[in-house]
C-alpha positions as CSV (number, residue, x, y, z in Angstrom):
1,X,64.8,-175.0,-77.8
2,X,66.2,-178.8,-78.5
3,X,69.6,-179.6,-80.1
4,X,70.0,-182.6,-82.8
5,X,73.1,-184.1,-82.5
6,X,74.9,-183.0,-86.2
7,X,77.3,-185.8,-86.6
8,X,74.7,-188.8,-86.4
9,X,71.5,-186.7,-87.6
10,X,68.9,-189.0,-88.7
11,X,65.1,-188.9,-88.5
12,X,65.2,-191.4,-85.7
13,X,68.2,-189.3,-83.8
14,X,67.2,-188.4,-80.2
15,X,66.9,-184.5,-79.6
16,X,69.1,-183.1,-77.1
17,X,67.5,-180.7,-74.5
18,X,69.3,-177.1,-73.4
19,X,70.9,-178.8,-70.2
20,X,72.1,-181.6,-72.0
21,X,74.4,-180.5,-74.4
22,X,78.2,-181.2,-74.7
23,X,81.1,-179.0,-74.9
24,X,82.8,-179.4,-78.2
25,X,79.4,-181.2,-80.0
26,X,77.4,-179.5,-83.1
27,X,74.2,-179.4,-82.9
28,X,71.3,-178.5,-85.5
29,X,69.0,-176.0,-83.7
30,X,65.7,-177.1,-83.5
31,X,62.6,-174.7,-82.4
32,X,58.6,-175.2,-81.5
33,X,56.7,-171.7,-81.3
34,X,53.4,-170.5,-79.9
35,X,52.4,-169.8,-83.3
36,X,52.5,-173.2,-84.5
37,X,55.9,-174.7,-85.7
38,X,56.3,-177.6,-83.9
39,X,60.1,-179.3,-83.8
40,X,61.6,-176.8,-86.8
41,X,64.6,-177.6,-88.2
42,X,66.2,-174.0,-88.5
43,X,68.9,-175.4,-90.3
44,X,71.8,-173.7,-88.1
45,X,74.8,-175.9,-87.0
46,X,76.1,-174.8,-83.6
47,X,79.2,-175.8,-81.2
48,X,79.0,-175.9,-77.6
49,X,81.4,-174.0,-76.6
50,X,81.4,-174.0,-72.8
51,X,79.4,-172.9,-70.1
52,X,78.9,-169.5,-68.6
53,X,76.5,-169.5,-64.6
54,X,75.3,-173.2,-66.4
55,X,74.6,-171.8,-69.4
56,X,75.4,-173.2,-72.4
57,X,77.2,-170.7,-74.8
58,X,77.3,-171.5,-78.5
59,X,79.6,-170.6,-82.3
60,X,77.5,-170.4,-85.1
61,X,79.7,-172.7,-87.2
62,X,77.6,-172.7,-90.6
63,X,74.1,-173.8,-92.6
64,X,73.1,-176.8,-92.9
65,X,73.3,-178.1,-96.9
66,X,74.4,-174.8,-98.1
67,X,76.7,-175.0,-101.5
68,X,77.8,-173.0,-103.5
69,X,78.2,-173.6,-106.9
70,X,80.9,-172.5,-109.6
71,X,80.9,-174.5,-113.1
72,X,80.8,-178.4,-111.8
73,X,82.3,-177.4,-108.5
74,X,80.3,-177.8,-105.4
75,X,82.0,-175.9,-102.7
76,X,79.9,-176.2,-98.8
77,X,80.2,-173.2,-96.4
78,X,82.6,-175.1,-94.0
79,X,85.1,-175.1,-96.6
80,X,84.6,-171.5,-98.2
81,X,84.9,-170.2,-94.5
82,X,88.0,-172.1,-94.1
83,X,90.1,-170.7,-97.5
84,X,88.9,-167.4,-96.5
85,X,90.4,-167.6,-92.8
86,X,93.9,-169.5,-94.7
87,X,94.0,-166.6,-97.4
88,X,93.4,-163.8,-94.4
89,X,96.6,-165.4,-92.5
90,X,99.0,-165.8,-95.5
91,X,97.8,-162.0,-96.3
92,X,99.0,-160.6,-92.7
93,X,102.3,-162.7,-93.0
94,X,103.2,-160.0,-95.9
């Protein structure tokens, strides 16, 4: 596995090996196989969470370029994620 730093994701953007990666960063996984895909962008954002015996341990925080689309509104996952978590708290308050 290699990590691609999320916020400054470029073609030219250095990949990030397993042992390098920072608490609190995203990271786009990226994957090489046996079977032939070399440097795949999966297209999975993850957070470093912390460590665990020096292994990093990760959130799945969303897709990359997912939208979805209602009318002319574009709406990302990020932000459909977050109104569903804000609606779920107001609805416990009551």
């Amino acid at each position: 596995f290699e990590f691609l730093p999320h916020e400054v994701a470029t073609d030219k953007s250095d990949l990030v090996e397993l042992a390098d990666v920072e608490v609190g960063k995203e990271y786009e996984l990226v994957i090489t196989t046996y079977a032939g895909l070399y440097r795949y962008r999966v297209g999975d954002i993850l957070q470093v969470t912390g460590f665990y015996n020096s292994a990093p341990q990760f959130k799945f925080v969303r897709r990359k370029n997912v939208l979805l689309s209602i009318e002319a509104d574009k709406t990302d996952e990020a932000e459909l994620q977050k109104a569903v978590e804000n609606a779920s708290v107001l609805l416990r308050e009551q």
